[in-house]
N, C-alpha and C positions, 0 to 999 in steps of 0.2 A: 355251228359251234357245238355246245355239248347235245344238246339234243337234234343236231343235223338239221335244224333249221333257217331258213331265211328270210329276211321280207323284203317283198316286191316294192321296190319303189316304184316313180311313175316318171318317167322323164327318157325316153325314147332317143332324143335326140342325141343329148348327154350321154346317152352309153353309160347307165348307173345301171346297172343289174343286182339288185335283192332280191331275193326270191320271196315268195309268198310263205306266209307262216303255217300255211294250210299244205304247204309242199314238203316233202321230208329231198333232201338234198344231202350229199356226202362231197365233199372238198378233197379232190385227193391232195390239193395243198394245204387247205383246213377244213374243220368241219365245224359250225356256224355253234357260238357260243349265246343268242341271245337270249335262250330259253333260259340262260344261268345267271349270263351278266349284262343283264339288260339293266342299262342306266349305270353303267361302270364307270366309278370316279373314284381312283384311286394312285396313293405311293404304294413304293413298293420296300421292303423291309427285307431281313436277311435271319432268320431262324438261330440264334445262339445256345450250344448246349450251354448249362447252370450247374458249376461244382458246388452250389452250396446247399448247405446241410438242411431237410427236411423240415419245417416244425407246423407249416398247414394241416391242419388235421384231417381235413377231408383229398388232400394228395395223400397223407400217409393212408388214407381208405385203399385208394386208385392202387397202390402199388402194391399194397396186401394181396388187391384182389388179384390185381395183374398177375404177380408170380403163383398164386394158388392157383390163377386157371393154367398159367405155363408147366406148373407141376401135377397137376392132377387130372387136366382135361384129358379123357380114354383113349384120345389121338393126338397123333404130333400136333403142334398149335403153330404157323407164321406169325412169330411175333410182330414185322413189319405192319401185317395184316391188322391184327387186334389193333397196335397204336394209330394207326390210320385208322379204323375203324371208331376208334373209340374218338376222335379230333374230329370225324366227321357226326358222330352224335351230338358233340358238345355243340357243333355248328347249328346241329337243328334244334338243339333247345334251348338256343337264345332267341326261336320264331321269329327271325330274321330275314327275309328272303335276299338279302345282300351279302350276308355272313354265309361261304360255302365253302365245302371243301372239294378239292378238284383230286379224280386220281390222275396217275399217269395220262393217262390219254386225254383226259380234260384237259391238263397243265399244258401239256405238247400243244394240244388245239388253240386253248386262250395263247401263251406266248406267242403261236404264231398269227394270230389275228390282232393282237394287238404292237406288236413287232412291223409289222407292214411289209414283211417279206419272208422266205421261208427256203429249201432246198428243195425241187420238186419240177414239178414239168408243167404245170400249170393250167389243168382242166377241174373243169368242176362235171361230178357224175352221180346218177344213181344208180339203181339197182331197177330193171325192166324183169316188173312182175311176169309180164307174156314170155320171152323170152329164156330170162334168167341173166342174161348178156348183161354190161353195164352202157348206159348209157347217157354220152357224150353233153351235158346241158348249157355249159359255157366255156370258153376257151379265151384266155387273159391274154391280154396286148403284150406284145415283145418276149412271149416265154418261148421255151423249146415246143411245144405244141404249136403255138402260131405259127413258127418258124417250118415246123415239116407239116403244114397244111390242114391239119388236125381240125373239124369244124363242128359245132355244135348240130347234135342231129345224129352224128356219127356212131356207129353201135359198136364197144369192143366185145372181141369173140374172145380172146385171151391177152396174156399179158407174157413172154418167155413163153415157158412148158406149162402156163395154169390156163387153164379153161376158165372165165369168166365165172357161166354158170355156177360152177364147184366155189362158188370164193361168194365170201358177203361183202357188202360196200365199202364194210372197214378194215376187212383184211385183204381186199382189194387195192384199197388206199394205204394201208401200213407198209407191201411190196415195196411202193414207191418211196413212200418216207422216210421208213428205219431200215429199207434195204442200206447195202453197202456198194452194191452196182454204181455204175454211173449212166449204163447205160440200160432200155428194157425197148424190146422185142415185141410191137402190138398188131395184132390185126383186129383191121375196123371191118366192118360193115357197110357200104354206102352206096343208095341205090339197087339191092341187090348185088354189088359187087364185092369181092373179098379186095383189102387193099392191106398191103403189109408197110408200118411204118415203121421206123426208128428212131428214141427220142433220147434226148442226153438231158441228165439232171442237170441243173445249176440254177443258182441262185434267180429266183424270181420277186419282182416288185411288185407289190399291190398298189394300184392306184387307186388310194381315197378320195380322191379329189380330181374334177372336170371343169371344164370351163367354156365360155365359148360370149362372144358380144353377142346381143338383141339392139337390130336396130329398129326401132319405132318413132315415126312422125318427126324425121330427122334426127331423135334422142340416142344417143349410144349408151347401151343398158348393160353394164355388165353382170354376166352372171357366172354364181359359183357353185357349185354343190360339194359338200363336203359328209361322205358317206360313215366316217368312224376316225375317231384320234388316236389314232397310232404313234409311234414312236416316230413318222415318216411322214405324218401329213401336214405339221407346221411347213416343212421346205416345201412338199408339196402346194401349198397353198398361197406362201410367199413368190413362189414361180409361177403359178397361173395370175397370182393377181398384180404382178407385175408386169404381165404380157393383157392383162386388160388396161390396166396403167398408159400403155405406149399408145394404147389405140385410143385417147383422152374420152374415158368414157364418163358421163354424164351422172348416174348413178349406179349404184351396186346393190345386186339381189345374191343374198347367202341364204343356199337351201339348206337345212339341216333334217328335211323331213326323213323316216327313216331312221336316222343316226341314235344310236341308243349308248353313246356315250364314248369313256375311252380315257386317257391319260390326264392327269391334272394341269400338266405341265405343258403340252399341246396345248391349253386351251387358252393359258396363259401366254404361251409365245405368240396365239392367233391377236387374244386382247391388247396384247404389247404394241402390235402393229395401229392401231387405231386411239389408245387411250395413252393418257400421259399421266407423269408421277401426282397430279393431284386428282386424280379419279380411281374410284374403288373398283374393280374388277370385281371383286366378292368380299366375302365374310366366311368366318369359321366359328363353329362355339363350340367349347365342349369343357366340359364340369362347371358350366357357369360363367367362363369368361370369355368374350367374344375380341378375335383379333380383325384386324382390314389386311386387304393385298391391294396393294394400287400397281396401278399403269408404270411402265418404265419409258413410254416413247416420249418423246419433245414437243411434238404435232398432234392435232386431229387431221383424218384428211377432209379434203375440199368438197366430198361429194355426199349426198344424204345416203344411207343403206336402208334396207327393205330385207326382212327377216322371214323365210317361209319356215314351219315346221307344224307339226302333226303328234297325234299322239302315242306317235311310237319315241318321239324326239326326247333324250331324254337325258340325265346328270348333265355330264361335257355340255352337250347341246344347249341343256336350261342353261348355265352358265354363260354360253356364250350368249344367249337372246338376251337376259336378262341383265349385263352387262355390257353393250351394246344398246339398247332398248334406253337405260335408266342415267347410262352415262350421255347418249348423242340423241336422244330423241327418237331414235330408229325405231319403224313401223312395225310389229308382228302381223302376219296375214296366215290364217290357215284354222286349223284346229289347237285347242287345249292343249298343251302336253303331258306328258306320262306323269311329273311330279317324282322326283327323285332328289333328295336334298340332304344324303347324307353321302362321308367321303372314308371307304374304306383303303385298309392297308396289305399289303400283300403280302404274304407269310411262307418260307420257304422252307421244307421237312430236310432232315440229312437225306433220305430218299429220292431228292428233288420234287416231291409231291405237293402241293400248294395249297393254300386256304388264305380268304378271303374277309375280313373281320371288319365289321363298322366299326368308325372311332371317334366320327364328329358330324358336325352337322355342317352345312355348309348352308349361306345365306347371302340371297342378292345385297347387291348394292347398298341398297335403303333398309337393309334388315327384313326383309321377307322370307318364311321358310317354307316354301312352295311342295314338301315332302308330302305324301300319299293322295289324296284326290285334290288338292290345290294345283298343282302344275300352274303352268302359267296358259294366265289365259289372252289371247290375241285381241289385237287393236281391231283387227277386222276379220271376224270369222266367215270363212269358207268352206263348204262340203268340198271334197275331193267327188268331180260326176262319173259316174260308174263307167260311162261311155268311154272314161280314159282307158281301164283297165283290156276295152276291146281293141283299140286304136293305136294307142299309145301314143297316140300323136297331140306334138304340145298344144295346138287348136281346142283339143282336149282335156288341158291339164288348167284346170277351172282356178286353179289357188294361182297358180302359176299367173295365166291369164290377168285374174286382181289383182295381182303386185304390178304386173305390166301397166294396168288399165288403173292405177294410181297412180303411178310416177309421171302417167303421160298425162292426167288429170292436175299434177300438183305442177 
């Protein structure tokens, strides 16, 4: 997102790929926003110009100054510039790290990471220092990449008539994006061989969310992982856990390690499915008056859940453990979380350029306000063992493992 980073989660089997935060990565679908919006819990709002008449003293400052530097600065001035410029100052001096302003290419990035789908051909690439080349580091299920063979590993030389080399990651990846082609011209790399592919844009899906049953000691375990709340991951999640449904499983484990947040409204549909109209989902407070959200479903369901997350797990996430956790009893196993407990608004410039504003706090269940080093802390803490990060195999995946090695305990 904005700072091209990702993080590795741990789960091999599942086919979750985060990349490590220590890794710089470039999306030619998106480029990894969590260095900006990690713990993102927010609406989204719509920017309206204001015909009415001045009498703030300190806006009548702003625009004083504004047109004296439009008129006087020794060089043309982009006005665009300055008022973005000057929205994204106000952002940092409310020392906020949730309040941000996104330019163009942030906004492009976050929409499409929290969108859950985007136009694009669907690899994730860097930039190969040795080289110069770009290369190949994931390739997404069902895109036009999957489809012409395209594999992780794979080194492009060019892209059309541009030499790899010659281009940076992002303007490697803007080609594909804000091109107007539909189609682009690649030669990879592989094995020492040159291979010439051709890919066609079109609409690609992110899959947030995995699934798959654990069976243990004749118990059918299901399990979920759910990577970010997008605008796509409620359907996705009501489809996988309805295809665990069929196979009558016994309990449910929802990973959210990883997950650093994402739409308010995801999180509510996820809570829907499990909670009903006399259970609070959460709480809000802001200038002093505190509201409830409850549950809309009819039922709980019949099976106990088991909550993994970690301290990258964060807004959305908290919400969902601590709402689950406070309503059904549900186990947390893993690490602390991040601690994110406030719910910003989305704000959109006539530029399309975006900024991001706190506005309230948001609060579990029982009124807890789990914001900066509180996070929530787990029913039974786990180390994640280092030995996963070599293996990747669930054998390996120690938090994992104790939710298993509970459920078949209890």
């Amino acid at each position: 997102m904005v700072d091209d980073k990702m993080n590795e989660n741990i789960n091999k089997t599942q086919e979750k790929k985060i990349f490590s935060t220590a890794e710089t990565i470039l999306l030619v679908i998106m480029s990894s926003l969590i260095g900006l919006s990690i713990g993102l819990l927010f609406k989204q709002n719509k920017m309206v110009d204001s015909n009415e008449v001045v009498t703030d003293q300190n806006l009548k400052e702003f625009i004083k100054n504004y047109n004296y530097i439009i008129d006087n600065y020794y060089e043309e001035v982009d006005k665009k510039d300055l008022i973005n410029n000057a929205i994204a100052g106000m952002m940092e001096s409310l020392d906020d790290p949730h309040s941000v302003y996104f330019d163009e290419t942030e906004t492009d990035n976050f929409t499409i990471s929290l969108n859950g789908s985007y136009e694009g051909v669907g690899i994730q690439i860097l930039k190969d220092e040795e080289s110069g080349n770009m290369l190949i580091t994931g390739v997404f299920k069902d895109s036009p990449a999957a489809s012409s063979g395209l594999l992780p590993g794979d080194m492009i030389i060019s892209i059309d008539d541009s030499m790899a080399k010659d281009l940076s990651a992002s303007e490697f990846s803007s080609i594909i994006r804000n091109g107007t082609k539909t189609s682009y011209k690649l030669k990879v790399l592989r094995n020492e061989e040159e291979i010439e592919i051709t890919l066609n844009k079109s609409l690609v899906t992110l899959a947030s969310v995995t699934s798959e049953v654990l069976e243990e000691d004749d118990k059918k375990i299901g399990y979920i992982y759910i990577g970010i709340f997008a605008n796509n991951t409620y359907s996705q999640f009501k489809q996988e856990l309805e295809k665990l449904e069929k196979e009558n499983i016994e309990y449910l484990i929802i990973d959210v390690r990883g997950n650093t947040g994402g739409h308010l409204t995801t999180v509510d549909g996820i809570l829907d499915i499990f909670l009903n109209k006399n259970q609070i989902m959460y709480q809000f407070e802001q200038s002093g008056k505190v509201t409830q959200t409850y549950g809309s479903g009819d039922d709980n369901k019949k099976y106990d859940i088991v909550l993994l997350g970690d301290e990258v797990s964060a807004s959305a996430s908290e919400v969902l453990i601590a709402g689950l956790r406070e309503n059904l009893g549900s186990t947390f196993i893993g690490k602390k979380t991040y601690g994110k407990g406030t719910v910003q608004e989305l704000m959109t410039l006539s530029d399309g350029t975006q900024y991001k504003i706190t506005v309230k706090k948001w609060l579990t269940p029982i009124g807890n306000w789990i914001n900066d080093t509180k996070g929530l802390m787990p029913d039974i803490e786990v180390e994640l063992d280092d030995k996963y990060y070599e293996t990747y195999e669930t054998a390996d995946d120690t938090q994992l493992q104790k939710a298993i090695e509970y459920i078949k305990e209890k």
